[in-house]
N, C-alpha and C positions, 0 to 999 in steps of 0.2 A: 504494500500500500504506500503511496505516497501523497501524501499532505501538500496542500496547497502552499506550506510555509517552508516548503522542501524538505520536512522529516519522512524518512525512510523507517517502514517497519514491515518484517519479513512473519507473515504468521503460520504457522502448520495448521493442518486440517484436524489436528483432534485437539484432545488435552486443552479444553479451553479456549478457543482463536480469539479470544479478547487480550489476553498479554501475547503481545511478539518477543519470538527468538533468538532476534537479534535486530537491531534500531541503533539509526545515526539520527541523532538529533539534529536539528536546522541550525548555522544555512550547510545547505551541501549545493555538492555538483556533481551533476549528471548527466553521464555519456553513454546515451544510447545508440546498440546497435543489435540487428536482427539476432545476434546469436547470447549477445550480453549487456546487463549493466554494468558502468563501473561508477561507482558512490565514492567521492571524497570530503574529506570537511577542511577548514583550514589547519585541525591540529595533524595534517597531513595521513590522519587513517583514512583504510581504505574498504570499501566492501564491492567485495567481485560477485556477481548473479548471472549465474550462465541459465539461459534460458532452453529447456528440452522442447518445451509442448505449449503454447497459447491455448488456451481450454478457454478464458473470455477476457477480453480487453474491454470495457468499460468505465465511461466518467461520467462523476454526478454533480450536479452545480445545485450547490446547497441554498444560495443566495447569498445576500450579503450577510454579514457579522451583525447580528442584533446589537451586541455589545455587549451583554451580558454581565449584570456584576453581582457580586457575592455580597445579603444581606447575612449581616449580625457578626461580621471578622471583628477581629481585636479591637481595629480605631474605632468604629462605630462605638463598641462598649464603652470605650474610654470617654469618646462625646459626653456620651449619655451618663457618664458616673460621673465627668467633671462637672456637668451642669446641676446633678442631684446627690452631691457626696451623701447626705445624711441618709441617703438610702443604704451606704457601708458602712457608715457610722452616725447614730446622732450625735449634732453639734461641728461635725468635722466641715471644716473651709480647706477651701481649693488656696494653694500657695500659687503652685505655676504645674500645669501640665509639661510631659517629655522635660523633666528637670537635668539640665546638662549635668554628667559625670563623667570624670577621664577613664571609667569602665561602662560607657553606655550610659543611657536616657533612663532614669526611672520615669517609668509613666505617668504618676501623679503623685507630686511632694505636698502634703496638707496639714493641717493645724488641727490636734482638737478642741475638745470645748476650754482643756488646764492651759493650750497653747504649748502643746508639746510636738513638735515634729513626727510624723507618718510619714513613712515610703510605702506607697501601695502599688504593688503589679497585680498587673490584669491579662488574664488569660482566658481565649473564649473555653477550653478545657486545659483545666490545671493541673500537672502533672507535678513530678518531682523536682524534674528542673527547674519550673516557674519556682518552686520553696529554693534552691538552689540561688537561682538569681537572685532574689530578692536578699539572699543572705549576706550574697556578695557586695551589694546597693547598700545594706546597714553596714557590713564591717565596715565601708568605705564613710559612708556621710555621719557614722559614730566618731570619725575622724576631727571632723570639722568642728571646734568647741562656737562656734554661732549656732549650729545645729543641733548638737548633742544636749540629751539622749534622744535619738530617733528609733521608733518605735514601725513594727512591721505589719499592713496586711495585704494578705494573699487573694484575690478574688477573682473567681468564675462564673461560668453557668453551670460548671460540671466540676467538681474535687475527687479527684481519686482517694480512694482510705489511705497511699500509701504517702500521698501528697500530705494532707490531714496528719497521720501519726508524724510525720519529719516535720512538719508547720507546727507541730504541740511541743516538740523535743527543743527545739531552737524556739519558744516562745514568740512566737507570730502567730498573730490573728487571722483566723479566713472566712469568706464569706459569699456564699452561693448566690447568684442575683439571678433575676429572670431576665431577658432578656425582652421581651413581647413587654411586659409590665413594666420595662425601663420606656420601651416605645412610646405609652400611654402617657408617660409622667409628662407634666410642664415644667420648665426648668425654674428651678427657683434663680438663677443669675437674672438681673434687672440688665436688661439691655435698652437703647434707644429703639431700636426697629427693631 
């Protein structure tokens, strides 16, 4: 099969044909002739396809690209918690979203109600890693005595137990949100328009 964006993917007739056997990602190039392809990419691999038997040549013109985009990813969540933090905590204020660190952005730095500093990461499913990161974001901003002590919470739509038990071990907070029920909220930030 080849893709309109010139990915090559070779599939077998059993065992599944939805995963291929072998696949060059795009961009390639391709040099057709009656007996072969030859597939290159620029890291200079190569894939040769010697052709036995044409059984059916066939092309389908799907139409254009709707555009398609993916409702409820990370940022969207993030939106929607910066606009409604007390939905992760009552009393909690937004400091600054994607808060610069020389180890990466914590997602949302905020204040509680004592005005003691939170780093909050957001995951749309929260694994161990996400407790990970986050751990990493406090050892770092526990650095900083204008910050300190910084205080951690972990939130999703989904928490893994194993997410949970290592978030309870390293005392950080977490917290499950619905995502559809974030949708409904009005943000409590005052805007002009």
């Amino acid at each position: 099969m080849v893709k309109t964006d010139g990915c090559v993917a070779i599939h077998a007739d059993t065992r599944g044909a939805y995963k291929p056997l072998m696949w060059m990602n795009a961009p390639n190039r391709i040099v057709e002739n009656e007996e072969s392809w030859v597939i290159t990419n620029p890291k200079g691999e190569h894939l040769y396809i010697t052709i036995e038997e044409i059984l059916s040549d066939t092309s389908f013109d799907l139409g254009d690209d709707p555009g398609l985009q993916k409702d409820g990813v990370e940022a969207h969540l993030q939106l929607l918690l910066a606009d409604n933090p007390d939905v992760i905590e009552e009393g909690l204020s937004l400091t600054r979203r994607e808060f610069p660190t020389n180890i990466g952005p914590v997602d949302m730095l905020c204040r509680d109600s004592n005005g003691t500093a939170v780093a909050i990461e957001i995951k749309r499913r929260g694994g161990i890693d996400g407790v990970e990161q986050l751990t990493r974001y406090l050892d770092y901003l526990n650095r900083d005595p204008k910050l300190r002590p910084v205080r951690g919470i972990f939130v999703a739509q989904e928490i893994t137990p194993q997410a949970k038990t290592l978030a309870k071990d390293r005392e950080i907070s977490f917290v499950e949100v619905d995502y559809e029920e974030l949708q409904g909220m009005e943000s409590n930030v005052l805007r002009l328009f």
